[in-house]
PyMOL Python script that loads the backbone (N, CA, C, O; Angstrom):
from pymol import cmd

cmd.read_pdbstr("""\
ATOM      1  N   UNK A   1      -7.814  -8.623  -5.695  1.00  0.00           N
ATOM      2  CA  UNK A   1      -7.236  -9.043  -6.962  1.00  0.00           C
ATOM      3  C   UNK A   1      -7.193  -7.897  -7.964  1.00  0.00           C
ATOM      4  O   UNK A   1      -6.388  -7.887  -8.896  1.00  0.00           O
ATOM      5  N   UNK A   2      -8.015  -7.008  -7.763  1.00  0.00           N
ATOM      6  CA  UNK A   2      -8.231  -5.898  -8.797  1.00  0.00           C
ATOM      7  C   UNK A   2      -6.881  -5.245  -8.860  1.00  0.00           C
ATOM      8  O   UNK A   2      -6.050  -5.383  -9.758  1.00  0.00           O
ATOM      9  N   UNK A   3      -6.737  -4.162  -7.254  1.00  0.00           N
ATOM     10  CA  UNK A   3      -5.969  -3.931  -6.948  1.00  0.00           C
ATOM     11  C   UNK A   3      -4.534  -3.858  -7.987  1.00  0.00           C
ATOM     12  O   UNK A   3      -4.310  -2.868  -8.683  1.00  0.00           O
ATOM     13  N   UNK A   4      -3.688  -4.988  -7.961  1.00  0.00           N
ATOM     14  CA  UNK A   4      -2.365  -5.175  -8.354  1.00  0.00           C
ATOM     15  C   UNK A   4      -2.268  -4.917 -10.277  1.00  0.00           C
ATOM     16  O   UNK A   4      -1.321  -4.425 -10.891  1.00  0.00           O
ATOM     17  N   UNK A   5      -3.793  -5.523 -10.943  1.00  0.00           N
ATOM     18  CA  UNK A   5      -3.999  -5.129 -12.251  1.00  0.00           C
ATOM     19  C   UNK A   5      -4.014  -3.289 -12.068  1.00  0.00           C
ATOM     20  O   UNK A   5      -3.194  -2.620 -12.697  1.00  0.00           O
ATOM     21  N   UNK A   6      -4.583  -2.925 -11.555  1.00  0.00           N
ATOM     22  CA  UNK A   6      -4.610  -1.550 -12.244  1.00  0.00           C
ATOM     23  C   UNK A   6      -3.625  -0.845 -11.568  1.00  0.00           C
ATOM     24  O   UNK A   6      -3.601   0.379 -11.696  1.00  0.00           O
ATOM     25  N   UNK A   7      -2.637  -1.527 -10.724  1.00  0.00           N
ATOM     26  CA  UNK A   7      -1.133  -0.570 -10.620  1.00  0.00           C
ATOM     27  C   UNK A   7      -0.571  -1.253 -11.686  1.00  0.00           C
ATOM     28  O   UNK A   7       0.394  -0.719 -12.233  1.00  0.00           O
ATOM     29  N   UNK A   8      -1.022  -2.469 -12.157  1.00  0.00           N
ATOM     30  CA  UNK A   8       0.210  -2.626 -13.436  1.00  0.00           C
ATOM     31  C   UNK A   8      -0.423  -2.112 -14.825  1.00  0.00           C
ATOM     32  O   UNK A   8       0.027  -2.427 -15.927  1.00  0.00           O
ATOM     33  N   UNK A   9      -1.235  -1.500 -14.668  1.00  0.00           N
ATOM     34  CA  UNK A   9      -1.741  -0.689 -16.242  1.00  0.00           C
ATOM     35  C   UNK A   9      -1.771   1.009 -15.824  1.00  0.00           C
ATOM     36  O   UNK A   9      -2.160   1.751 -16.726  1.00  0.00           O
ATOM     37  N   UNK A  10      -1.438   1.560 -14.698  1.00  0.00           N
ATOM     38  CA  UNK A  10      -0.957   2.840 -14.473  1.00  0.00           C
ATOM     39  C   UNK A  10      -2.504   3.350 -13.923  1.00  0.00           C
ATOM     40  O   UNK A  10      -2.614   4.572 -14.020  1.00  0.00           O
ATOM     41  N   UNK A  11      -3.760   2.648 -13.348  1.00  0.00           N
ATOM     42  CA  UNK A  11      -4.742   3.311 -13.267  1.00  0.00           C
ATOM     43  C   UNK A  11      -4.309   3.771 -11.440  1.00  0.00           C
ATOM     44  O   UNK A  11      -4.944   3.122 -10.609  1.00  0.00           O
ATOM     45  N   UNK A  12      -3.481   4.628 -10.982  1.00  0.00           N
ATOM     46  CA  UNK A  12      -3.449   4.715  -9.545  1.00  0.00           C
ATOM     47  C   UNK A  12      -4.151   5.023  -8.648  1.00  0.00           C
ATOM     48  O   UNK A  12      -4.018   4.821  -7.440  1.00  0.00           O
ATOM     49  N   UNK A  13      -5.016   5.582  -9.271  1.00  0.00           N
ATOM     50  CA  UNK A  13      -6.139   6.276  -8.272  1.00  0.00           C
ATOM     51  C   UNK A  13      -6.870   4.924  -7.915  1.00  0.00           C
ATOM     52  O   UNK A  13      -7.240   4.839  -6.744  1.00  0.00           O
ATOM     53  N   UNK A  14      -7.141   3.829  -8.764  1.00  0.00           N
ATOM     54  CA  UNK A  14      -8.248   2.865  -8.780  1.00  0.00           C
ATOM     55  C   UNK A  14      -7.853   2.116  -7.892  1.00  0.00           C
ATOM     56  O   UNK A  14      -8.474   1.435  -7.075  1.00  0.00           O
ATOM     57  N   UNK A  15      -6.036   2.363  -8.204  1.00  0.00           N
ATOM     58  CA  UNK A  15      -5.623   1.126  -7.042  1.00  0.00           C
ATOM     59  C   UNK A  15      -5.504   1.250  -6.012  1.00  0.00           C
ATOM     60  O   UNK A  15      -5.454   0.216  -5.345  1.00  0.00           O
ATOM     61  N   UNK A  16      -5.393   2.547  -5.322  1.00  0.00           N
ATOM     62  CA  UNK A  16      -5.248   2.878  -4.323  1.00  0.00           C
ATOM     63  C   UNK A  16      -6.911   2.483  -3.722  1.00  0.00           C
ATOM     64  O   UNK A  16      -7.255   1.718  -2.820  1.00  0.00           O
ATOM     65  N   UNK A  17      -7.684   3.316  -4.599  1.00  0.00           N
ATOM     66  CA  UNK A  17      -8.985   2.828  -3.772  1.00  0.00           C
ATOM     67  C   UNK A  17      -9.492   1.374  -3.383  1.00  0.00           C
ATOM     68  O   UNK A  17      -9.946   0.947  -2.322  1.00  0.00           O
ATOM     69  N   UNK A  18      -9.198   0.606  -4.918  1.00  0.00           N
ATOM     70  CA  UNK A  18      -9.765  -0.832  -4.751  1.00  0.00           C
ATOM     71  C   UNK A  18      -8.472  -1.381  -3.221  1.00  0.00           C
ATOM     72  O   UNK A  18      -8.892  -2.034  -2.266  1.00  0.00           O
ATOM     73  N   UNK A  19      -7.296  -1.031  -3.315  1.00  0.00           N
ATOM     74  CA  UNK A  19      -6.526  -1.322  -1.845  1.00  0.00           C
ATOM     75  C   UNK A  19      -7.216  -0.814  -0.415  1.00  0.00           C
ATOM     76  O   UNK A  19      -7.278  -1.447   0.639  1.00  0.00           O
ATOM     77  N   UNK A  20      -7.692   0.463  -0.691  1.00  0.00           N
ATOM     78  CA  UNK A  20      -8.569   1.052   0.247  1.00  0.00           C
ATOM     79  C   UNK A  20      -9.320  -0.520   1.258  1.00  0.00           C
ATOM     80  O   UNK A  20      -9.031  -1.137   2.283  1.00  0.00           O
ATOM     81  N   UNK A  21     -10.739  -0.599  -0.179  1.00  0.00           N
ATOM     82  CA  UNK A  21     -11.692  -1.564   0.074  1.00  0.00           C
ATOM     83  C   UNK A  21     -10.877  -2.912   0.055  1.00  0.00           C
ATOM     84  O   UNK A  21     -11.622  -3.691   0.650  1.00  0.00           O
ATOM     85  N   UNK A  22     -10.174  -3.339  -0.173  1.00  0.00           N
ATOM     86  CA  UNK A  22      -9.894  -4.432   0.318  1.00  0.00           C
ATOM     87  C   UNK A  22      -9.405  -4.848   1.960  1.00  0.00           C
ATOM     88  O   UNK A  22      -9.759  -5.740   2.730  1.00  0.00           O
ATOM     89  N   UNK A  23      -8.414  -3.723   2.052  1.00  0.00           N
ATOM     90  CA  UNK A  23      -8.371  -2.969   3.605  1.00  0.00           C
ATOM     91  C   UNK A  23      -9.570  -2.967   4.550  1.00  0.00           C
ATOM     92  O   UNK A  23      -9.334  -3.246   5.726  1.00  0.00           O
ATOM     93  N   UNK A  24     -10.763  -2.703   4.211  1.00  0.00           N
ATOM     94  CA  UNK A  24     -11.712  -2.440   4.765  1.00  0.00           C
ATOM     95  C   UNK A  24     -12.364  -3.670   5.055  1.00  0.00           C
ATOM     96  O   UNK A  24     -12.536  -4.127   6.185  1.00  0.00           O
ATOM     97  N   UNK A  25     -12.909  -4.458   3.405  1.00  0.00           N
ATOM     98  CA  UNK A  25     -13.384  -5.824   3.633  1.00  0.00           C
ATOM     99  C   UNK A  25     -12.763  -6.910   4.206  1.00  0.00           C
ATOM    100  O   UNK A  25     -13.381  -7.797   4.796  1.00  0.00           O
ATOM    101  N   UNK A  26     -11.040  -6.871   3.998  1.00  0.00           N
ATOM    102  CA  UNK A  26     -10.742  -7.985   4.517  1.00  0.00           C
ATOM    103  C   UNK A  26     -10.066  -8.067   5.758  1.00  0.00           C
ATOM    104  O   UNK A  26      -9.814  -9.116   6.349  1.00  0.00           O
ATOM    105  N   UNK A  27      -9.784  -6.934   6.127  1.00  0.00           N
ATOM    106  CA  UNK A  27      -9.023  -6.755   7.375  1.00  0.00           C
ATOM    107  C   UNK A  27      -7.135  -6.205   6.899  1.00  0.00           C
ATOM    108  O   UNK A  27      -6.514  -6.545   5.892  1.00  0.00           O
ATOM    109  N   UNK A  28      -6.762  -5.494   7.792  1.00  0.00           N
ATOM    110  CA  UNK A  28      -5.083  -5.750   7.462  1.00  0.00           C
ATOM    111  C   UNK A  28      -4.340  -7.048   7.773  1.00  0.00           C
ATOM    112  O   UNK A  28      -4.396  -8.058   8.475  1.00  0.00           O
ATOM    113  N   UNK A  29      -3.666  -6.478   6.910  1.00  0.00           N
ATOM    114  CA  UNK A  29      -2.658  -7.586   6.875  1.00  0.00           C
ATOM    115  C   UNK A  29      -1.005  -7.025   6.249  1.00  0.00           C
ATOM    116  O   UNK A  29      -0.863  -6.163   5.381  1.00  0.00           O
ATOM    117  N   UNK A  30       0.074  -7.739   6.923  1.00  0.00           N
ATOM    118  CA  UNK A  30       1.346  -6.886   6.923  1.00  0.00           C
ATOM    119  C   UNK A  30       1.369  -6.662   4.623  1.00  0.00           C
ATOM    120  O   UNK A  30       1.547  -5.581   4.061  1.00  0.00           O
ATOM    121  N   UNK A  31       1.222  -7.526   4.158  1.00  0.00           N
ATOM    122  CA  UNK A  31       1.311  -7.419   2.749  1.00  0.00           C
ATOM    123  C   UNK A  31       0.556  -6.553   2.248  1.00  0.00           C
ATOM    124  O   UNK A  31       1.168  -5.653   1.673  1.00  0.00           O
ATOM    125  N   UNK A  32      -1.143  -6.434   2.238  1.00  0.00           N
ATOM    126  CA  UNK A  32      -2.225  -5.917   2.135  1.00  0.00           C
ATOM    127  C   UNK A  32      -1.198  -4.369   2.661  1.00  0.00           C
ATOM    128  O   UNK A  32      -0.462  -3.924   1.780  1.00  0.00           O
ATOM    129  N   UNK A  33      -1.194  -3.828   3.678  1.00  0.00           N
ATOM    130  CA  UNK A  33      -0.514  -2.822   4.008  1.00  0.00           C
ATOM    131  C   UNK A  33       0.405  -1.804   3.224  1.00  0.00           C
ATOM    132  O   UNK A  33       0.399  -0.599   2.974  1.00  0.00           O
ATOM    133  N   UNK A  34       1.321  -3.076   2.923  1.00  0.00           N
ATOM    134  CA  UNK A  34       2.630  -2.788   1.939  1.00  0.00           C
ATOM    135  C   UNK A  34       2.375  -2.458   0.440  1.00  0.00           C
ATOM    136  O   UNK A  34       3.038  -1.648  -0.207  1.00  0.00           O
ATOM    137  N   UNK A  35       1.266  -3.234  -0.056  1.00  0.00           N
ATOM    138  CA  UNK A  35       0.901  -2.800  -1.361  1.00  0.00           C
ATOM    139  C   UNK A  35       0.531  -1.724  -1.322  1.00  0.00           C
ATOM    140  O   UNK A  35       1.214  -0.824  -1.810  1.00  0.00           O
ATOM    141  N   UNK A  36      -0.865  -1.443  -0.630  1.00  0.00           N
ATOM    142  CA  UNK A  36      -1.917   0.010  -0.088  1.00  0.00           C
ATOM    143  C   UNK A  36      -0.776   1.310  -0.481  1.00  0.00           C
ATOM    144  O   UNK A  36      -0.859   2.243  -1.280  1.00  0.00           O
ATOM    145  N   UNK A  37       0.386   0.851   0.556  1.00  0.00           N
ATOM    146  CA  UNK A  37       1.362   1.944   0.691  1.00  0.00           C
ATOM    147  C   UNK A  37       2.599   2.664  -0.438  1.00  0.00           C
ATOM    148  O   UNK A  37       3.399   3.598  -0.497  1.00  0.00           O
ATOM    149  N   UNK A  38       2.054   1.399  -1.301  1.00  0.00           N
ATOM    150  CA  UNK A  38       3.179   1.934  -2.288  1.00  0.00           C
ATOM    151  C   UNK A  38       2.356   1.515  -3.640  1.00  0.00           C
ATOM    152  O   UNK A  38       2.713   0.838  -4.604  1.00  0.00           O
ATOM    153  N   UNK A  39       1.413   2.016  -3.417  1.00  0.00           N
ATOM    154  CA  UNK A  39       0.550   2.494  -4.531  1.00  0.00           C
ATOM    155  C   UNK A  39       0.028   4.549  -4.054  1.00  0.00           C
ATOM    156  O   UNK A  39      -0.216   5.522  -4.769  1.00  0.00           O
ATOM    157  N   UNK A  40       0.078   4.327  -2.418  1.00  0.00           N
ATOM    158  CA  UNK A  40      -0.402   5.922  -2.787  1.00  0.00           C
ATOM    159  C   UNK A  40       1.062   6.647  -3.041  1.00  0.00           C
ATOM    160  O   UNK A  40       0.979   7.864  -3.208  1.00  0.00           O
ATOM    161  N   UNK A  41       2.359   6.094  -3.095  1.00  0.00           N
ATOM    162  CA  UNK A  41       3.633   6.770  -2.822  1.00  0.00           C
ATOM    163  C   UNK A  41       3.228   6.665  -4.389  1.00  0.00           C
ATOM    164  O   UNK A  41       2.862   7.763  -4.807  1.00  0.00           O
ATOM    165  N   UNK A  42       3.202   5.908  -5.114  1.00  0.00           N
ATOM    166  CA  UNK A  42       3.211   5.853  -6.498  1.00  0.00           C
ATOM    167  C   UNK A  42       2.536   6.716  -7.038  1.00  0.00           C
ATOM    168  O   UNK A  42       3.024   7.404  -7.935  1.00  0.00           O
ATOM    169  N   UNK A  43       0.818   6.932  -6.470  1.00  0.00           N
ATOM    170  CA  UNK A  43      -0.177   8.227  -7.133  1.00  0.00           C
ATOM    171  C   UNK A  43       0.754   9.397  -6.782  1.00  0.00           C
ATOM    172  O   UNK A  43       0.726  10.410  -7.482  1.00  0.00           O
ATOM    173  N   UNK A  44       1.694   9.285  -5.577  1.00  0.00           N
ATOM    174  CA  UNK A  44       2.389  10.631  -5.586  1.00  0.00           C
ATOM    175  C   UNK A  44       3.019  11.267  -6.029  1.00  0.00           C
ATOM    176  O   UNK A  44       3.221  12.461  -5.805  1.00  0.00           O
ATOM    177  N   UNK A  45       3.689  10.229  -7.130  1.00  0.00           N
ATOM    178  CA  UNK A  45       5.033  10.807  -7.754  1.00  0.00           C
ATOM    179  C   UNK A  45       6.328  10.808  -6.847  1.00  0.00           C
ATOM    180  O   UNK A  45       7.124  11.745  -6.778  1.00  0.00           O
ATOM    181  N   UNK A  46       6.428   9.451  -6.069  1.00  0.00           N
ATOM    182  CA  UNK A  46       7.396   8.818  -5.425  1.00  0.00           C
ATOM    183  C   UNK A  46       7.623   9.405  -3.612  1.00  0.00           C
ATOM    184  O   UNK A  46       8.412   9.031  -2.745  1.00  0.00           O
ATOM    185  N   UNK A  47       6.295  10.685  -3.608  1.00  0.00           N
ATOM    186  CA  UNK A  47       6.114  10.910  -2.417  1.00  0.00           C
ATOM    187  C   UNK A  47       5.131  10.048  -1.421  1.00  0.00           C
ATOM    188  O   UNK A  47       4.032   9.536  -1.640  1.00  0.00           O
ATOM    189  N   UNK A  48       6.208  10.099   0.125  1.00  0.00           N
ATOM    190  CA  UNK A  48       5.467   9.344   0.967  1.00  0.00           C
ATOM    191  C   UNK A  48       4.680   9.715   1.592  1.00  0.00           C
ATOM    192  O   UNK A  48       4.996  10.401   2.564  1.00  0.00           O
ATOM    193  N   UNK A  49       2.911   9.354   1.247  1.00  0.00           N
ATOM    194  CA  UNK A  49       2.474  10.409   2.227  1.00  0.00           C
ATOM    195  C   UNK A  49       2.150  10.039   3.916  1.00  0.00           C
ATOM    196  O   UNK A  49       2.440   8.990   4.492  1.00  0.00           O
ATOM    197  N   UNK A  50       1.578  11.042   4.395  1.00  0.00           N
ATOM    198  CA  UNK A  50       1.611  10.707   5.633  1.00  0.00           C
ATOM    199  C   UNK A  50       0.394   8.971   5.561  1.00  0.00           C
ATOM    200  O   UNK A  50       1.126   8.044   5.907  1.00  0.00           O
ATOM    201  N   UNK A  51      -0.549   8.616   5.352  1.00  0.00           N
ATOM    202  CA  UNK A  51      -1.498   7.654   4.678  1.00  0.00           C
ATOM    203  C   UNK A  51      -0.484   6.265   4.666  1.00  0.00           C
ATOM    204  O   UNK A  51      -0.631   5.155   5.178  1.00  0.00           O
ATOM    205  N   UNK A  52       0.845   6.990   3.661  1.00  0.00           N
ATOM    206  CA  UNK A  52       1.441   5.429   3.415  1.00  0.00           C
ATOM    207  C   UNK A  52       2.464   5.066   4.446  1.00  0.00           C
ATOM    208  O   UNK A  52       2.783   3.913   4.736  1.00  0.00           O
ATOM    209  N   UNK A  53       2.890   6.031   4.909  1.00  0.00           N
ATOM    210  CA  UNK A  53       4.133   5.909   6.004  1.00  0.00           C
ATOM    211  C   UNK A  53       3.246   4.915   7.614  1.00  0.00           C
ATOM    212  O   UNK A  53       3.741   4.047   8.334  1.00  0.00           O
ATOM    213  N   UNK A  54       1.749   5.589   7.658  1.00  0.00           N
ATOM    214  CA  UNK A  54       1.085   4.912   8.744  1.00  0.00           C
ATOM    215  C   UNK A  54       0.930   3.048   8.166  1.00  0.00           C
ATOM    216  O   UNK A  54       1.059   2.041   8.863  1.00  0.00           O
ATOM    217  N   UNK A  55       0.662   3.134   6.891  1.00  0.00           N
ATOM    218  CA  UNK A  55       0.173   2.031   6.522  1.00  0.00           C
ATOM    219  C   UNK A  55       2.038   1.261   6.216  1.00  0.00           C
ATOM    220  O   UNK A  55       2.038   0.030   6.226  1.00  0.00           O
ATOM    221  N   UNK A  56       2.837   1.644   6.079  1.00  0.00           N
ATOM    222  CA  UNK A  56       4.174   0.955   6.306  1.00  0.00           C
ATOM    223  C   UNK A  56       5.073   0.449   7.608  1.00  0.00           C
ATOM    224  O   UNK A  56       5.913  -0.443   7.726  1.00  0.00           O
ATOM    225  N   UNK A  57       4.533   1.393   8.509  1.00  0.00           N
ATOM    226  CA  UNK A  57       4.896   1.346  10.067  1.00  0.00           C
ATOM    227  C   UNK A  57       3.905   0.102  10.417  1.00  0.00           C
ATOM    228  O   UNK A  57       4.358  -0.930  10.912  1.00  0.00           O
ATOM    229  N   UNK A  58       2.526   0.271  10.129  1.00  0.00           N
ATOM    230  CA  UNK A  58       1.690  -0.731  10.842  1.00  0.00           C
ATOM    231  C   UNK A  58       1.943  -2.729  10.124  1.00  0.00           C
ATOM    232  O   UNK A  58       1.619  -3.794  10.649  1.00  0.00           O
ATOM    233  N   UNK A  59       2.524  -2.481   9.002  1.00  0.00           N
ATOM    234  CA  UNK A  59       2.929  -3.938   8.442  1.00  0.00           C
ATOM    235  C   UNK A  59       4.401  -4.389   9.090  1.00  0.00           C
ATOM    236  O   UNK A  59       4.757  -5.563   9.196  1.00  0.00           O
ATOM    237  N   UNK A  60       5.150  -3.290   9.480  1.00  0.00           N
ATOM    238  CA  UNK A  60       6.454  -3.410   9.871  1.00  0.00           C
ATOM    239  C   UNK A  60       6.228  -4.196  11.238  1.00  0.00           C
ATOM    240  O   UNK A  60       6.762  -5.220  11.662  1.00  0.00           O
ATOM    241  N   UNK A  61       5.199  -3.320  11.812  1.00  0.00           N
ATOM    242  CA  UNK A  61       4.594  -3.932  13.492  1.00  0.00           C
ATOM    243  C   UNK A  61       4.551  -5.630  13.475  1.00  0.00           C
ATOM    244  O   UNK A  61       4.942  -6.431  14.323  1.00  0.00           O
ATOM    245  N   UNK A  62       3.983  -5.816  12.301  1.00  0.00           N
ATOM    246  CA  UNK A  62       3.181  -6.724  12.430  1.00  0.00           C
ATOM    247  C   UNK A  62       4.564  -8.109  11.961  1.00  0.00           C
ATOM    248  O   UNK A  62       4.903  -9.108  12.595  1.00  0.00           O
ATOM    249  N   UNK A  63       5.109  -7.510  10.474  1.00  0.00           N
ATOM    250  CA  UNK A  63       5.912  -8.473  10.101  1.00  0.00           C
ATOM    251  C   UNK A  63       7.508  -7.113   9.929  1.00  0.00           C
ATOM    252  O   UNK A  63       7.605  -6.071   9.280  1.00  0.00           O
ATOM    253  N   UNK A  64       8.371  -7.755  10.752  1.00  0.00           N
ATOM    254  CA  UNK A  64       9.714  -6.393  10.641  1.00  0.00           C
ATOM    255  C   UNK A  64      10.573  -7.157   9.328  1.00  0.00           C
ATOM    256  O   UNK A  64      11.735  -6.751   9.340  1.00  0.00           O
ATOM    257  N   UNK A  65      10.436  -7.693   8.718  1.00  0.00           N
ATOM    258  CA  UNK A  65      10.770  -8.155   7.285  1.00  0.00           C
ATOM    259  C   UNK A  65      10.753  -8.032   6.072  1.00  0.00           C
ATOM    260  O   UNK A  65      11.276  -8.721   5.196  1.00  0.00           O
ATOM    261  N   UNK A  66       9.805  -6.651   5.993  1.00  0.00           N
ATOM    262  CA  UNK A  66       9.170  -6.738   4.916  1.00  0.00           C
ATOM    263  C   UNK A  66      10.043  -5.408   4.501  1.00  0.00           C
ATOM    264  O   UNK A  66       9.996  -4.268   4.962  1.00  0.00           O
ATOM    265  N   UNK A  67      11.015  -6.084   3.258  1.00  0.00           N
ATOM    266  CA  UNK A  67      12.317  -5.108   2.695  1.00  0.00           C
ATOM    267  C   UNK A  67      11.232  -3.858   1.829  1.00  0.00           C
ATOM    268  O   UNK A  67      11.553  -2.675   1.726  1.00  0.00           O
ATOM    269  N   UNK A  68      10.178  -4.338   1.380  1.00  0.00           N
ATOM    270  CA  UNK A  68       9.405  -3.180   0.787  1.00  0.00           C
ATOM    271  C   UNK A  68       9.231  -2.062   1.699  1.00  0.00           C
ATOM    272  O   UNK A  68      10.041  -1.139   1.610  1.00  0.00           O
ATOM    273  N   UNK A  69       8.304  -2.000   2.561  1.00  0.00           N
ATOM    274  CA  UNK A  69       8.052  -1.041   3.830  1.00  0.00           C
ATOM    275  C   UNK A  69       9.219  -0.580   4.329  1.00  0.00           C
ATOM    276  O   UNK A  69       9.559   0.603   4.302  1.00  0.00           O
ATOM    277  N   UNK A  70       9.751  -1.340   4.717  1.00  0.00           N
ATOM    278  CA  UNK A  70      11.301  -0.764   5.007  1.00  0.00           C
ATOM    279  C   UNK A  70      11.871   0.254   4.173  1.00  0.00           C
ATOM    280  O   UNK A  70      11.977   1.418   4.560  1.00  0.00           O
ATOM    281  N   UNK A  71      12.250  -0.149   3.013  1.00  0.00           N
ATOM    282  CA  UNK A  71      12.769   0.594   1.920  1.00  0.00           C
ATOM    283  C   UNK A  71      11.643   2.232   1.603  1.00  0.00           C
ATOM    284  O   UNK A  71      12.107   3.322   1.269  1.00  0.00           O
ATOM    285  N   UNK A  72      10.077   1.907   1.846  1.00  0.00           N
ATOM    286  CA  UNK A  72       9.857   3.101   1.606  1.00  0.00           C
ATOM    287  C   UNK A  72       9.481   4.388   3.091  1.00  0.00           C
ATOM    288  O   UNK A  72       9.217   5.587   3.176  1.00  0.00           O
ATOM    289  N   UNK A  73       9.655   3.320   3.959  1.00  0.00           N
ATOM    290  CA  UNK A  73       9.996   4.689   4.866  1.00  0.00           C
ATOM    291  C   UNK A  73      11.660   5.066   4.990  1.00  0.00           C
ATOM    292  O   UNK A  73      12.023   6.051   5.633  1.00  0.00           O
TER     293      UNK A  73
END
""", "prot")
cmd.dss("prot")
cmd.show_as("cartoon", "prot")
cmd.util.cbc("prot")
cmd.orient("prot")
């Protein structure tokens, strides 16, 4: 829950991490994935890094629907 607050108040680093640990505690999941991934493209300054491209491929695996992931690889 943290997560999505502090990409919407610009804290990116936090979100990426608190996405990290949620990743960790709760397991993946194709959404969980998709956020993760376009929060570190976001700390990047719209670059994909290698981190988010794995974490966009692996939600795609899972659900091939997801116009987000799609769109950022």
């Amino acid at each position: 829950m943290l997560a999505p607050v502090y990409l919407r108040i610009g804290r990116l680093d936090d979100a990426v991490r608190a996405y990290e640990a949620a990743l960790r505690l709760l397991g993946p999941d194709p959404g969980r994935l998709t956020a993760y991934g376009e929060a570190l493209v976001l700390s990047r300054d719209g670059v994909v890094p290698a981190e988010a491209r794995t974490a966009f491929e692996q939600a795609l695996q899972a659900d091939g629907r997801l116009a987000k992931a799609r769109y950022y690889l």
